[in-house]
C-alpha positions as CSV (number, residue, x, y, z in Angstrom):
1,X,11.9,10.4,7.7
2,X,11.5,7.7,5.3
3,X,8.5,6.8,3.8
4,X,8.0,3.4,2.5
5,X,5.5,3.7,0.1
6,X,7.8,6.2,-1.8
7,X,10.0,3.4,-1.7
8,X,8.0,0.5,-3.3
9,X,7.0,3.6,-5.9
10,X,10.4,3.9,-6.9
11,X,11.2,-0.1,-7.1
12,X,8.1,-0.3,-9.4
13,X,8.9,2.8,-11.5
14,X,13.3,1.4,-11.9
15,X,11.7,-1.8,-13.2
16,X,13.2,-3.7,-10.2
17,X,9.4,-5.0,-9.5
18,X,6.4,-5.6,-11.0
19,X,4.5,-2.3,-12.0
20,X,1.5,-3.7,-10.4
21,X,3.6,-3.2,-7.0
22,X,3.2,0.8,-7.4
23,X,-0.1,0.9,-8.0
24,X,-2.4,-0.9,-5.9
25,X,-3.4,2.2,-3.6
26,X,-6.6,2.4,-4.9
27,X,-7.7,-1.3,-5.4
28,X,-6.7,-3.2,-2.2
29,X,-7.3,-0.6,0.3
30,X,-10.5,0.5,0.0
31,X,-12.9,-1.8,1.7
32,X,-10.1,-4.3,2.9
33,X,-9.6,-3.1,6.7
34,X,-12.8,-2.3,8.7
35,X,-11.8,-2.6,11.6
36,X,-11.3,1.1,14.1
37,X,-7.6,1.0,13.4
38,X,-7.9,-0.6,9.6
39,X,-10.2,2.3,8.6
40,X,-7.5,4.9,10.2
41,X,-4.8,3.2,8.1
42,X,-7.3,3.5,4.8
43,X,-7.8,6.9,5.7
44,X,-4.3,8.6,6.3
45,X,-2.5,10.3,3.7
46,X,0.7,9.1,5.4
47,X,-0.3,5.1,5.0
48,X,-2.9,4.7,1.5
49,X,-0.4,3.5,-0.5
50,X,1.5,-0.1,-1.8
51,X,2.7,-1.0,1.5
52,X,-0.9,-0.5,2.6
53,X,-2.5,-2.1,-0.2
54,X,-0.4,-5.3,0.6
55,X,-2.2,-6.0,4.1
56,X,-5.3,-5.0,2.4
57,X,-4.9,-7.9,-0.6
58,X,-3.6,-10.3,2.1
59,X,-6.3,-10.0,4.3
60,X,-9.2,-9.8,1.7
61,X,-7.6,-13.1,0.6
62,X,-7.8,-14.8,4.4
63,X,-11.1,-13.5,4.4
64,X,-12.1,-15.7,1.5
65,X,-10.0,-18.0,2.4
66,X,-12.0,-18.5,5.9
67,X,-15.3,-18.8,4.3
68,X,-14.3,-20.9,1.7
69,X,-15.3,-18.3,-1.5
70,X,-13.4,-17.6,-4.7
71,X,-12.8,-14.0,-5.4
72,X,-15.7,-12.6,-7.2
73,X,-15.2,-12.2,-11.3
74,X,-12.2,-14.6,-11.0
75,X,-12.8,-17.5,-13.8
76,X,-10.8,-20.8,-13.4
77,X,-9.7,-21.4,-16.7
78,X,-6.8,-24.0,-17.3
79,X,-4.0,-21.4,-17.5
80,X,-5.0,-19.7,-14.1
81,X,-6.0,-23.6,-12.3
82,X,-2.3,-24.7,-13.3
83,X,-0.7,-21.6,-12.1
84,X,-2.3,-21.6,-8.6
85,X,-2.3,-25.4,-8.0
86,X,-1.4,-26.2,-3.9
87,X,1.8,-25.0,-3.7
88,X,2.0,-27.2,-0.3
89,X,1.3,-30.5,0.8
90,X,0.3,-29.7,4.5
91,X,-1.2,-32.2,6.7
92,X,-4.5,-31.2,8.0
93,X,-3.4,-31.4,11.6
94,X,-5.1,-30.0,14.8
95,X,-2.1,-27.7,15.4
96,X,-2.3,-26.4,11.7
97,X,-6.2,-25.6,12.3
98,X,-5.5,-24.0,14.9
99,X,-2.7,-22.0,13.5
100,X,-4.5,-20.7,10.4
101,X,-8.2,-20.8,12.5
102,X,-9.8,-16.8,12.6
103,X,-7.2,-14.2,12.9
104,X,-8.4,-10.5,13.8
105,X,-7.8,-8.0,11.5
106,X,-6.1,-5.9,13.9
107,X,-3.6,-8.3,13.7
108,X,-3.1,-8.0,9.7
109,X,-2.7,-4.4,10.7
110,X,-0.2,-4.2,13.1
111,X,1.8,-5.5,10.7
112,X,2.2,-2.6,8.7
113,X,2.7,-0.5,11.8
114,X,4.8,-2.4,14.5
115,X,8.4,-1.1,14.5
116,X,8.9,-3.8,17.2
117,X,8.7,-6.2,14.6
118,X,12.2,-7.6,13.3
119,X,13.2,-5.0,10.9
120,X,9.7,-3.7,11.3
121,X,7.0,-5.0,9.7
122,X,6.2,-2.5,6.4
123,X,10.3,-2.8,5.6
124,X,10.0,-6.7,6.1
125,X,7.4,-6.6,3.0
126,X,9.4,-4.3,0.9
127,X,12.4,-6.9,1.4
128,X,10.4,-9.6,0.5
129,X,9.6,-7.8,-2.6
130,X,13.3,-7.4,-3.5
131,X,13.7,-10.5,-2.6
132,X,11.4,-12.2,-4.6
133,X,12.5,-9.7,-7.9
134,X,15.7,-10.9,-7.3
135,X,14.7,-14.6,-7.2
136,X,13.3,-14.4,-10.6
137,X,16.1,-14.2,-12.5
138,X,15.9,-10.5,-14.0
139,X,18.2,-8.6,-11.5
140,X,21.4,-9.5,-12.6
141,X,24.5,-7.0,-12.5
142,X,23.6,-5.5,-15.7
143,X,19.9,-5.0,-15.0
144,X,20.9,-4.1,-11.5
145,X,22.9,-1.2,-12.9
146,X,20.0,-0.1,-15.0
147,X,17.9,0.1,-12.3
148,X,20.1,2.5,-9.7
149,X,20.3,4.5,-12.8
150,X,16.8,5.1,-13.0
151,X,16.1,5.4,-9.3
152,X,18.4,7.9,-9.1
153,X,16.1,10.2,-11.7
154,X,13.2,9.7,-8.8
155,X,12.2,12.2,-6.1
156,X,13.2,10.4,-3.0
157,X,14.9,11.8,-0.4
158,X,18.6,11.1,0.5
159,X,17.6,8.7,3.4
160,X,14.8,6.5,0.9
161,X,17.7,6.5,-1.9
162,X,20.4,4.8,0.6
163,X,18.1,2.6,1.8
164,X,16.6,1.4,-1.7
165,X,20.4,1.3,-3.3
166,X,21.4,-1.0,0.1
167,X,18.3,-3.2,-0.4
168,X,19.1,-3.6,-3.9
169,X,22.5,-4.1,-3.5
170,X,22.4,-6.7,-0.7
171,X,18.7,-8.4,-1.2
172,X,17.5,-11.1,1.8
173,X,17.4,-14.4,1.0
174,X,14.4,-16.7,1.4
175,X,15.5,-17.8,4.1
176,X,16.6,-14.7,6.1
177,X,13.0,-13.1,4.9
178,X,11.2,-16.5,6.2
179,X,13.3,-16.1,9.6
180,X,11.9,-13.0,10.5
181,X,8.6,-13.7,10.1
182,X,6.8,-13.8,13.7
183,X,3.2,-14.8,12.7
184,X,1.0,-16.3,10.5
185,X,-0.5,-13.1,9.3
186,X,3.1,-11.6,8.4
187,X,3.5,-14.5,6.4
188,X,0.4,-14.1,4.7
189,X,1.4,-10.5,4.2
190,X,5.3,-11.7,3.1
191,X,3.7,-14.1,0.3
192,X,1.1,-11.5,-1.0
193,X,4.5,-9.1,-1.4
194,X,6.5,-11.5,-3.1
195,X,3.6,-12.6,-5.1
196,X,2.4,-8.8,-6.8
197,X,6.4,-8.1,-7.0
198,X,7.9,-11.5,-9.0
199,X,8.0,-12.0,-12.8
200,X,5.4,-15.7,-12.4
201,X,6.1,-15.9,-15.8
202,X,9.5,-17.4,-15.2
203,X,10.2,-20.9,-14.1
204,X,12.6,-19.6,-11.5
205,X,9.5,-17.1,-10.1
206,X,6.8,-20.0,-10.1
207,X,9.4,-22.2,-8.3
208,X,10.3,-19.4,-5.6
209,X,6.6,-18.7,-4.8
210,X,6.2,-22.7,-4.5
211,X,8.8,-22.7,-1.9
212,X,8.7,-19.8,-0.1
213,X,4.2,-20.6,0.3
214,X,6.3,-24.2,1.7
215,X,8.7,-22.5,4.0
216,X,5.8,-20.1,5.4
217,X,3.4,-22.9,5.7
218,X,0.5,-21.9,3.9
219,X,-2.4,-23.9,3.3
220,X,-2.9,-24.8,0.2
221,X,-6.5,-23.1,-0.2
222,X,-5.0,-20.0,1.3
223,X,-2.2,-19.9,-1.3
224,X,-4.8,-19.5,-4.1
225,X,-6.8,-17.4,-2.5
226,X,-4.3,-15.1,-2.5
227,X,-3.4,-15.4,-6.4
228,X,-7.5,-15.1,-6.7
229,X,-7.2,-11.9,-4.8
230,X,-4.4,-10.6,-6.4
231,X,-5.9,-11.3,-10.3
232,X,-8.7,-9.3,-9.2
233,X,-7.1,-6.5,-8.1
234,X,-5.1,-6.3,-11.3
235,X,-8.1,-6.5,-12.8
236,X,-9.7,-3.3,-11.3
237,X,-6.5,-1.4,-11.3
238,X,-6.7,-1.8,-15.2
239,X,-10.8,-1.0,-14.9
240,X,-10.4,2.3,-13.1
């Protein structure tokens, strides 16, 4: 059996994504999903982890987003108000209301736990973190090399190696990730992956989360309150 989260562990520990990627068990989750089914997923030993953590950051983020609040103990200063500028230009439309209006977070949860989803949901957001990595500008063939290397020092199984190495190997596209996403709480879930997984520091990062927030049709207010949400949990992974 594969286990995702062991996954994401070892692309954050190989340097193929951010560190931040690895460690957000005990930041997003708690106090994200509390819902019947959200508090099940918080609870299981089999589910607390980054993959978790993801749905948990991207729907504390709609959250805010729906009543119109920053994240708490998240200052605007210049750097941070040029780096989350509207990454869209969306009209405000009926349909696009609608669209974004209240989603339940069941739905933000099923997710993470629908194999019917295309390539099932949980892998989708691990793709979209390799895709994004790759995006950046970092993975080249040398770096790429570097990486296996030190994945191959980790303690995953046969099955999570092959599938890591393949995903590595052969990473989506934007526009293969943004084809196989069904809703608009996957997206929100694909964007907050890409987002904690990319080097933002890089021209070629910033650009990719620009366009891939475009191709998934995010509002503009939902976009930063995703970077909001995601600057906080940094914040309290580096607190605990």
């Amino acid at each position: 059996m594969v286990d995702l989260n062991r996954i994401v562990q070892g692309l954050s520990q190989s340097g193929a994504v951010s560190g931040f990627a690895g460690g957000l068990a005990g930041t997003a989750v708690a106090g994200a999903f509390t819902g019947k089914k959200g508090k099940k997923i918080a609870k299981s030993a089999l589910k607390v982890g980054a993959v978790a953590a993801v749905g948990g950051l991207a729907y504390a983020a709609y959250q805010r987003y729906q009543k119109g609040t920053p994240a708490a103990g998240v200052g605007q200063g210049p750097a941070q108000a040029a780096r989350t500028a509207p990454a869209t230009a969306l009209p405000a439309t009926a349909g696009n209301a609608r669209r974004w209006g209240e989603i339940d977070e069941s739905r933000f949860v099923q997710v993470l736990t629908d194999d019917r989803a295309p390539g099932g949901g949980a892998l989708l957001l691990i793709r979209a973190m390799i895709a994004a990595a790759a995006a950046d500008g970092h993975m080249d063939g040398h770096e790429q090399e570097r990486i296996f290397a030190q994945s191959e020092q980790l303690r995953l199984t046969p099955a999570e190696k092959a599938l890591l190495f393949d995903e590595l190997r052969h990473p989506m596209t934007m526009q293969q990730i943004v084809s196989r996403v069904t809703s608009p709480e996957m997206a929100v879930e694909v964007y907050t992956a890409s987002l904690i997984a990319i080097d933002e520091s890089t021209e070629d990062g910033r650009l990719y989360l620009r366009s891939l927030a475009n191709a998934l049709e995010l509002p503009d207010e939902l976009v930063v309150s995703l970077y909001e949400q995601t600057e906080l949990a940094k914040a309290d992974e580096v607190a605990a």
